[in-house]
N, C-alpha and C positions, 0 to 999 in steps of 0.2 A: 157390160162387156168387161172381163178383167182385164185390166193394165198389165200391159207388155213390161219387160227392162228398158224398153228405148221409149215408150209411152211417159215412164216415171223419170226418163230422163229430159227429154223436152219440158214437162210438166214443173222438173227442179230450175232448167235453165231460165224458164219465164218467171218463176216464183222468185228468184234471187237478182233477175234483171228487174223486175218492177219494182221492189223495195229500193234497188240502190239510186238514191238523189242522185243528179251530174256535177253536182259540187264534193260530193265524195269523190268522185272516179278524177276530178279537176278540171270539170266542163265548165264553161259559160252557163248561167239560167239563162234559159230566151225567155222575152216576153212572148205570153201566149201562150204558152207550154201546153200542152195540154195533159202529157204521159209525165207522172211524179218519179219515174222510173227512169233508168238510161232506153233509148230507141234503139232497134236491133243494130240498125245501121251506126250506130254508137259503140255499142259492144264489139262488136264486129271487127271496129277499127281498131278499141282498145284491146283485142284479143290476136290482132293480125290475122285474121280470116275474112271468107268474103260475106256479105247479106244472105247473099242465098245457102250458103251453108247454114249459117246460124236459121233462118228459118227452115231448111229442110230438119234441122235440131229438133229443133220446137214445135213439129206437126210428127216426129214419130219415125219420121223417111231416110233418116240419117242416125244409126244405133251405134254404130263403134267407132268413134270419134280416137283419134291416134293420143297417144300419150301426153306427147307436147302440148297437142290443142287442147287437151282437159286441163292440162298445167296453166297457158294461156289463160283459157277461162275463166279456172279459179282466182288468178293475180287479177282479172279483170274485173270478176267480181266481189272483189276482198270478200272471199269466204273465208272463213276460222278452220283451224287445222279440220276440225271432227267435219267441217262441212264437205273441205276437198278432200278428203276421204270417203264421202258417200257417197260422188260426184267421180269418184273414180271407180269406185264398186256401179254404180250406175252405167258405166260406161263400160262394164266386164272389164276393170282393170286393177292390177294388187295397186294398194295405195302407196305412196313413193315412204320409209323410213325415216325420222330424225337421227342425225348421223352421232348426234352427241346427248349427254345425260345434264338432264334440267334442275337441280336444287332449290329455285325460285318457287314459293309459294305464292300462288295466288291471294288475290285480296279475298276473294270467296273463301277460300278453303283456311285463311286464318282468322275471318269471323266464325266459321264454325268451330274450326278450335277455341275459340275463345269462350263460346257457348258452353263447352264440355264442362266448367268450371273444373273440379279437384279429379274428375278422372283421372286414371292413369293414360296417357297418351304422348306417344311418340312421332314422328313425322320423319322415313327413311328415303333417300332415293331410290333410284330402279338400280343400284347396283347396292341398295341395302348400307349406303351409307348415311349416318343419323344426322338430319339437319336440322331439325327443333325436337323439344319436349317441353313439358311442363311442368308445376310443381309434383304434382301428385305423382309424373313417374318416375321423378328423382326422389321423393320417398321409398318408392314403393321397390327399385333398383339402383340405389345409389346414384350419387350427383352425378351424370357425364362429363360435368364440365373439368374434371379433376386431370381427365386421358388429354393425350395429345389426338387433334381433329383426325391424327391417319387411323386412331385405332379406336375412334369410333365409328366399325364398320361391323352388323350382324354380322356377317359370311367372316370375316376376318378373326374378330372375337369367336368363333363357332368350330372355325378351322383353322387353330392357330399354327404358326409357323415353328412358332420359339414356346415351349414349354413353360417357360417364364412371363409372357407376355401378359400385363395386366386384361382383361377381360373387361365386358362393354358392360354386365351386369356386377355389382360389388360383392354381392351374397351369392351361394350356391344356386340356380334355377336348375328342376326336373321337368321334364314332359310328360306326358304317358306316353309316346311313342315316340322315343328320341331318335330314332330311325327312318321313320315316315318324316319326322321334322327335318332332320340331316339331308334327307332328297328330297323335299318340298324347297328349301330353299337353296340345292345345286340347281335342281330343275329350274329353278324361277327367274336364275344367275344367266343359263345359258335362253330363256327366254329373251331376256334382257340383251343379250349380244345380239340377236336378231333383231330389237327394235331400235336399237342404238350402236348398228354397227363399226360407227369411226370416232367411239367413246376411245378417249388413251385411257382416262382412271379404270376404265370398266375391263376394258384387255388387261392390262397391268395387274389387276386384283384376279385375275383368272390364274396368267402364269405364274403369279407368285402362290398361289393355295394349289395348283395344280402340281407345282413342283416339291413342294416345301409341306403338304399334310397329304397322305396319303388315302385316307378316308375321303377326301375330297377328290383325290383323281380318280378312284376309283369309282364315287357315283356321277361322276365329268362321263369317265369311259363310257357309262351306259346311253349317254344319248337322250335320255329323257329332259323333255318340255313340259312346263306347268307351271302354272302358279301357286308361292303361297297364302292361305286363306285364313285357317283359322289351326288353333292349337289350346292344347289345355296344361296348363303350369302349374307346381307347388313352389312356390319363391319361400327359400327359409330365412323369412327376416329376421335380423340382431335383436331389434326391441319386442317385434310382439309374439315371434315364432313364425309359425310352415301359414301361407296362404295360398289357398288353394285361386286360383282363375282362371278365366277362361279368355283367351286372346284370340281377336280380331283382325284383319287387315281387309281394310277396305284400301280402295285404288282411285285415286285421280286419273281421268280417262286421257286426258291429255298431256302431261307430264308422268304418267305414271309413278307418282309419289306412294309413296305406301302409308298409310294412316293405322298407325298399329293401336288399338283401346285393350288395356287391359280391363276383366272387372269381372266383381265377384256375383254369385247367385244372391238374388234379395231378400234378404232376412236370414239370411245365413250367419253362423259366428265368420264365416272368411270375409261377410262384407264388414261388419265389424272390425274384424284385424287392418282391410284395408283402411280403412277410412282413420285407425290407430296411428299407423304411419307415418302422416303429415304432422301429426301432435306432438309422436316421438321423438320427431328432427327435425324441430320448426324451422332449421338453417337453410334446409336445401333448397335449392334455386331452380328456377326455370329459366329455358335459354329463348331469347326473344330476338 
């Protein structure tokens, strides 16, 4: 028999009450225990609902559980963001927003940067402002650490306000389609304001690019949402010349950090060049 939406939701309810010990939620162990889990009647309490709800939940009988109550539930049963979000699509409901922009790496996500050794990689927020890099992509684009923290921001460097204003990359970068780039990353801007609606930095860096570059208001006007994904560059380096790459952004699901890898095709003379880079300017730092 295929599984209902209110099926898969009972089915999550029981699955995340019997993992949770009662010493997580701050119960007493009884002697004797027999359920390793919290008891409905447990949940129930720590959720401010009654027994019989929570088990009409958890047989199928009860599918559109109110806002609150999902909220409830989740704080009851210390779900992780990605979980009370599932748990509210389960429940046919939008998942509630993070009102503000997260710059905090996780411990996961900088053992895998660490992994990457000399690739080129970056680490932006959801409003594309740069919170780490590494050596290799202070080679391969100049040191960041030289700008002041406001103007290292993609959107900001891309759609500058003042004609003078130092730039996020040191050397010239081309795209092949600096167009589609220009609207992949407005589009991505105003995705961004919908996941982090009561960001200040995030509204602040809109009205200032929307007032102050006009290329930028005018792909604002259009309204378009998306994400950016990937992109292809020619970086004209000082020491080795033009390096051709191909750029990456993967995405942290829950911060929406942006993990930018630059890198070249393998065995190419451009992997070559890159890998010249680090030799040629063995000064440059990475920010930790």
């Amino acid at each position: 028999m295929p599984a209902t939406p209110g099926n898969g939701l009972g089915v999550m309810i029981r699955t995340w009450r019997d993992r949770l010990p009662p010493s997580a939620a701050g119960l007493p162990a009884a002697r004797g225990r027999r359920a390793a889990g919290l008891r409905r009647e447990e949940l129930a309490d720590l959720a401010g609902v009654s027994v019989d709800y929570i088990v009409r939940l958890e047989q199928g009988r009860a599918t559109t559980p109110s806002a609150s109550v999902v909220a409830s539930l989740a704080r009851a049963l210390h779900l992780s963001s990605a979980e009370r979000d599932h748990l509210y699509r389960l429940a046919q409901l939008v998942p509630p927003v993070d009102g503000t922009i997260n710059d905090h790496l996780p411990p996961g996500v900088q053992r895998v940067l660490a992994r990457l050794g000399d690739v080129a990689v970056a680490v932006f927020a959801a409003d594309w402002q740069l919170v780490w890099w590494n050596r290799g992509w202070a080679a391969l684009l100049g040191d960041p650490s030289a700008l002041p923290s406001r103007l290292r921001n993609f959107a900001r460097s891309r759609f500058p306000v003042d004609s003078g204003a130092a730039r996020l990359a040191l050397w010239p970068v081309t795209e092949a389609d600096r167009d589609a780039t220009d609207a992949a990353v407005v589009s991505d801007l105003r995705r961004a304001t919908g996941r982090f609606p009561r960001d200040s930095r995030l509204a602040a860096l809109i009205r200032e690019l929307s007032a102050g570059n006009s290329r930028f208001a005018a792909l604002w006007a259009t309204g378009e949402v998306a994400a950016h994904r990937e992109d292809h560059k020619t970086i004209d380096h000082p020491s080795v010349g033009p390096i051709k790459v191909d750029c990456d952004v993967l995405v942290d699901g829950d911060c929406e950090l942006k993990i930018v890898v630059m890198t070249a095709v393998p065995g190419s003379e451009d992997e070559t060049k890159l890998r010249l880079t680090a030799i040629a300017d063995p000064a440059v730092t990475a920010h930790r």
